[in-house]
Each structure stands twice: as structure tokens, then as C-alpha cells.
C-alpha positions as CSV (number, residue, x, y, z in Angstrom):
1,X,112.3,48.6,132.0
2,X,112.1,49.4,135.7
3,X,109.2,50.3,137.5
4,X,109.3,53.3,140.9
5,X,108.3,51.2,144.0
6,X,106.4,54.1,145.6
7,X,102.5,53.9,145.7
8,X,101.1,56.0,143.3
9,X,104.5,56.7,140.8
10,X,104.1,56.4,137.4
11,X,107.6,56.4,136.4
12,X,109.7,54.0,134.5
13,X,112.7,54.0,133.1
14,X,112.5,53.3,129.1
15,X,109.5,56.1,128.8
16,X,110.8,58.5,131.5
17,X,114.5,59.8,130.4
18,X,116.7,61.6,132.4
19,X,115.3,60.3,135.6
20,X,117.8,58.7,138.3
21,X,116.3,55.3,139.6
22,X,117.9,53.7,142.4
23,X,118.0,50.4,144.2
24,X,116.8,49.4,147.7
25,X,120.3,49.3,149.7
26,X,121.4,45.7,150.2
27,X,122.4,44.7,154.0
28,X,126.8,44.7,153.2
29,X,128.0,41.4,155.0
30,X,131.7,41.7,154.6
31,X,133.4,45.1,154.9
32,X,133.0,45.0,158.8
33,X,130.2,45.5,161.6
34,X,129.9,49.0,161.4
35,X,129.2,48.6,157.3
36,X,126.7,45.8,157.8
37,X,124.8,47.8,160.8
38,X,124.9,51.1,159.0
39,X,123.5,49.3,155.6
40,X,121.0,47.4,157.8
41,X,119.6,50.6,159.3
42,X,119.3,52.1,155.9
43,X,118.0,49.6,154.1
44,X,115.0,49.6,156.5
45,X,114.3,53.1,156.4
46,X,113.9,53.0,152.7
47,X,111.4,50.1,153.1
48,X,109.5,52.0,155.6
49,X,109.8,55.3,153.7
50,X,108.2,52.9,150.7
51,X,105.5,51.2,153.2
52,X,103.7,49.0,150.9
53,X,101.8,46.3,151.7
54,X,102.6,44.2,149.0
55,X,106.2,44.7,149.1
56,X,107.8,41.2,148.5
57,X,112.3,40.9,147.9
58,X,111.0,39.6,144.1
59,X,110.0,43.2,143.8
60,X,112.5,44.7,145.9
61,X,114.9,43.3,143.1
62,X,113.6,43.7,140.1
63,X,111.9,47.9,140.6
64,X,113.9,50.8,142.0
65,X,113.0,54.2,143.2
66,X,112.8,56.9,141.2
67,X,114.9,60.3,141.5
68,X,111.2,62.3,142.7
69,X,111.8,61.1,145.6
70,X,114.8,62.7,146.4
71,X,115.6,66.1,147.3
72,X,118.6,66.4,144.7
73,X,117.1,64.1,142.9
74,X,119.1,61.1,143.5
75,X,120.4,58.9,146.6
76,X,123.0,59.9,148.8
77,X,125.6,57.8,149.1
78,X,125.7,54.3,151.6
79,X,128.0,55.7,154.2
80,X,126.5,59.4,153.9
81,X,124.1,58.9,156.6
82,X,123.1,62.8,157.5
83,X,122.4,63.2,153.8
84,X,118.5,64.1,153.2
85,X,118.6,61.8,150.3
86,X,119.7,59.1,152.8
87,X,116.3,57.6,152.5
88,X,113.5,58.9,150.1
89,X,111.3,61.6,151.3
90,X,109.6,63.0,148.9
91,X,106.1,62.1,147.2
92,X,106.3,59.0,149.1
93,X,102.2,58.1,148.5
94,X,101.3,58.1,151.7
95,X,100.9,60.4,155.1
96,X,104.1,59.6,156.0
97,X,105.0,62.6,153.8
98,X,102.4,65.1,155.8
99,X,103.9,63.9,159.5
100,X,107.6,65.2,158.3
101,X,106.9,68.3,156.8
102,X,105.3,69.2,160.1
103,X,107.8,68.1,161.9
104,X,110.2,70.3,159.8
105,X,107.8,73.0,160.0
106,X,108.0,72.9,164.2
107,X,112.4,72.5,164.3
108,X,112.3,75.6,162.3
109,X,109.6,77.5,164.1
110,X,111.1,77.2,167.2
């Protein structure tokens, strides 16, 4: 059973069926610079869309993110980098969450 790494999710995976849970992106070494950048840059975001204190690789491993996060409900792809479900965005735990929807509220206002 996996836990969600975001603050304040409840999910897991052998009580909560039908729900996509994904891994933190790894950093991809050896399919070429533009790869290992790209993965680099996304596998950050996704640890500061997670922004826990206590975040350690042990738990990076071993817990995923659940698909609530996730406008479709699941992760984009690695090299799909204008997908919104690039990086988690939704239900994130923290204010993060508040400072994006107004800056989504603002682009489409004007």
C-alpha cells in the first residue's frame, strides 16, 4: 500500500480503488541533455508543488501522488511539458493552491 505525499491527503492505494497514483519524476541520466534537463526541471516542480518539510528521497520512493491532484486526474506524460498535469496542482495542502488560481483568475480577466 502507497500513501499520497501531499499534506493533508488521505488517500492510499489498497482502500482507495480506482485512484491513479503516480511517482515523483526521476532526473533521466542517459537519453541526452535535453531529457536529463527537462526531467530535472520537472522533477523539482513536483517537489515544490508538494512543499513539505519533512520530505526525505526514503519517502520520495516509497509514496506517490494521488490522481486529486491532477486536472484529468492523472500525470501528463515526461516530455509533455505544457500539459497542466505536468506537475500537480490541485488540493496541494497548502496556499500555493490560492496564489494560482488568482493568478488564473487575472490571465483570464484581462
Amino acid at each position: 500500500m502507497v500513501l499520497c505525499l501531499i499534506v493533508g491527503c488521505a488517500s492510499k492505494s489498497g482502500r482507495d480503488k480506482g485512484i491513479y497514483f503516480a511517482r515523483v519524476p526521476i532526473v533521466v541520466l542517459n537519453q541526452g541533455v535535453e531529457a536529463e534537463e527537462l526531467s530535472r526541471e520537472r522533477r523539482s516542480r513536483w517537489i515544490s508543488a508538494i512543499s513539505r518539510a519533512d520530505l526525505t528521497e526514503q519517502i520520495v520512493k516509497n509514496d506517490r501522488v494521488c490522481g486529486r491532484h491532477f486536472i484529468s486526474g492523472q500525470a501528463a506524460k515526461s516530455w509533455d511539458k505544457y500539459s497542466v498535469d505536468w506537475v500537480p496542482s490541485l488540493n496541494l495542502g497548502h496556499q500555493k493552491t490560492l496564489a494560482r488560481k488568482n493568478l488564473e483568475q487575472a490571465r483570464a480577466e484581462g
